[in-house]
C-alpha positions in Angstrom: -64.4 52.6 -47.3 -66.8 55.1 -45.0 -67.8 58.4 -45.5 -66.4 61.2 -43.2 -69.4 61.9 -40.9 -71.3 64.9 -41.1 -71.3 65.7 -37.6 -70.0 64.8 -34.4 -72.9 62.3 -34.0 -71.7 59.8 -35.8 -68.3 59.4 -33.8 -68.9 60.2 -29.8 -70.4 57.7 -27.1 -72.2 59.1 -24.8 -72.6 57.9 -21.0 -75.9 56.3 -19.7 -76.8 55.1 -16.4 -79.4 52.8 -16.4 -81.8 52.0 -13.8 -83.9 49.5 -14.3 -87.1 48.8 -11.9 -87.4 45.2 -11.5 -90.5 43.4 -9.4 -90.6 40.4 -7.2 -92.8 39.3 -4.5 -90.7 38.0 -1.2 -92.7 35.9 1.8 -93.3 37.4 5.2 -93.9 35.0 7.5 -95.2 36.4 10.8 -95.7 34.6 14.1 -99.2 32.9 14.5 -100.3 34.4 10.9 -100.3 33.0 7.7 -97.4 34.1 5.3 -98.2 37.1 3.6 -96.3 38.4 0.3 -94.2 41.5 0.3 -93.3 43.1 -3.2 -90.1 45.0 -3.5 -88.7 46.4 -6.0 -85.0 46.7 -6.7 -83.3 48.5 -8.8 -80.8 47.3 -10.9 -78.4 50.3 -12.7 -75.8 48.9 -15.8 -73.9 51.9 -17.5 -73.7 51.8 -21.2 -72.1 53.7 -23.8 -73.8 54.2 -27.2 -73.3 56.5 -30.4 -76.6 58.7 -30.4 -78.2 59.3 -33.6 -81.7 60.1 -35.3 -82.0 56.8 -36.7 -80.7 54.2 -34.4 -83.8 54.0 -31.4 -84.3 50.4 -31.8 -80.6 49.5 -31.5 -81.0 52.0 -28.3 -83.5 50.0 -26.6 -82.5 46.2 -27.4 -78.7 47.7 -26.6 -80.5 48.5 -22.9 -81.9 45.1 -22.4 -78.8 43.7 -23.4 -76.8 45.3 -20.8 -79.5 44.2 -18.6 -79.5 40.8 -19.4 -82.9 40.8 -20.8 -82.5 39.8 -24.6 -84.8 37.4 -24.7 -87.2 40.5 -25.4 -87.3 41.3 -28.9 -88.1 45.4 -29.2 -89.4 46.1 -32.9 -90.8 48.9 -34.7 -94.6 48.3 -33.5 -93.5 46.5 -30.2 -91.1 49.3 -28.1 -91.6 50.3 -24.5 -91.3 53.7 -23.0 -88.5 55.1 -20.6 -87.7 58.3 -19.0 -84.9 60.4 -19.1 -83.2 63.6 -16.8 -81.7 65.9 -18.9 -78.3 66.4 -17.7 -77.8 69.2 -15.2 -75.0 70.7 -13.7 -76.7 71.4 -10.1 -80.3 70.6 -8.5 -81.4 67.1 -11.0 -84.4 65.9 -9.8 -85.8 62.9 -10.8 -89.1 64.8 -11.4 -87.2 66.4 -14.1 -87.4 63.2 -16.4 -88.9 63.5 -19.4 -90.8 60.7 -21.1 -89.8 59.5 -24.4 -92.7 57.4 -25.6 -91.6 56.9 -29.5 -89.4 57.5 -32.3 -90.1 61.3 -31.7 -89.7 61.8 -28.6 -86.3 60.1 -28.8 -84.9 62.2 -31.4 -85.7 65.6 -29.2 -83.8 63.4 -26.3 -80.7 63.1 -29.1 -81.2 66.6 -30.1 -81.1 68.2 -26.1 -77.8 65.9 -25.7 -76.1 66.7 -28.2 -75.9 70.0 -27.8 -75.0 69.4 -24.2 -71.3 68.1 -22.7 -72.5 66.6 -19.3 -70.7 63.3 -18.5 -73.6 61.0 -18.3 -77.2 60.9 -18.6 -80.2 58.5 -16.3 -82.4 56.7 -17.9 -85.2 55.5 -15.9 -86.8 51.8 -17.2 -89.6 50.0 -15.6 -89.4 46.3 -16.1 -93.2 45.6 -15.9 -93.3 47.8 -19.5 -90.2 45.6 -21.0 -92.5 42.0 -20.1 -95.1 43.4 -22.1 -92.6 43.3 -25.6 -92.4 39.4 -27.0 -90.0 37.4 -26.3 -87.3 36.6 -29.3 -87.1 33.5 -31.4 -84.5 32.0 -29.7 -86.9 32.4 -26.5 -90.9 31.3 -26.1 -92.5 32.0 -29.0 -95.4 30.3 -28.4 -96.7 32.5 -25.1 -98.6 34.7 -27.8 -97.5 38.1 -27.0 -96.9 38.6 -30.5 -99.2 39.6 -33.1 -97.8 37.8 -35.7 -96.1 40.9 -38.4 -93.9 42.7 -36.4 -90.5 41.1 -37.2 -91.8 42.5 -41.1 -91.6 45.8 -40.6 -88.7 47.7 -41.5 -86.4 49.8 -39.1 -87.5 53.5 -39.6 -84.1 54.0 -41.0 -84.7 52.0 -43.9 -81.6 49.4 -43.2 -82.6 46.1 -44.5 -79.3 44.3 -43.2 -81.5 44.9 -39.5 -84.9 43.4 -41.4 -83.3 40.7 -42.6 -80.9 39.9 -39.4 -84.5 39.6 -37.6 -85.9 37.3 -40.2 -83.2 35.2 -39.9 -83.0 34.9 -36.0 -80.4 37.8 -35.0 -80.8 40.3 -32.8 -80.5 43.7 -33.2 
């Protein structure tokens, strides 16, 4: 049986847009010149709804690169990559507005400004070149080195073991 929440946290989805900045290099071939390489960079936006609370940023980000189709990344308490949010506004959003949320901190002041606030859906701005830098999950190439070794040991800063021990045992978050 659960326990009535506290607060509305708990209960609502709120609405994300997510953009994330992917890179790839395209050939140019010009006439009487060698092919030169042209990088673009497209960006791909998924919207995702997810419960917001203090203790839930690592389910945040892998739940992001799961909509994306990137779960071979394995995001972990000593492995996480930054992203940028714009506040919800009701006129004028800018994207210069965004706010970087770096950590565990800065995401709970990003919880914090939207749940006091009713706007229908929030941006949040990834960049994919900061996601390739995470390693790659068990069930991907282990062996690239990316990891240093004790980072699937660390418990979740919410203190949920089920989470520790899903990771131990080759699930995802």
């Amino acid at each position: 049986m659960s326990l009535p929440s506290p607060t509305c946290e708990l209960e609502k989805q709120y609405a994300f847009t997510i953009a994330l900045t992917v890179y790839s290099s395209l050939k140019k071939n010009m006439k009487g010149k060698a092919s030169a390489l042209k990088d673009v960079k497209p960006v791909k936006t998924k919207e995702l709804f997810f419960p917001l609370q203090d203790d839930n940023y690592l389910l945040f980000l892998q739940s992001i690169l799961e909509k994306h189709g990137q779960d071979q990344y394995k995001v972990s308490v000593h492995k996480c990559y930054p992203f940028k949010f714009v506040p919800p506004k009701v006129k004028g959003q800018c994207v210069s507005d965004a706010v970087d949320v770096d950590n565990e901190i800065d995401y709970k002041e990003m919880v914090e400004k939207l749940c006091h606030n009713d706007s229908s859906t929030t941006k949040i701005l990834i960049d994919m070149k900061q996601v390739e830098r995470l390693p790659l999950s068990e069930s991907g190439d282990e062996t690239s080195g990316a990891s240093d070794g004790d980072d699937h040991l660390a418990p979740e800063p919410s203190g949920t073991r089920s989470a520790l021990f899903g990771s131990l045992q080759g699930g995802s978050l």
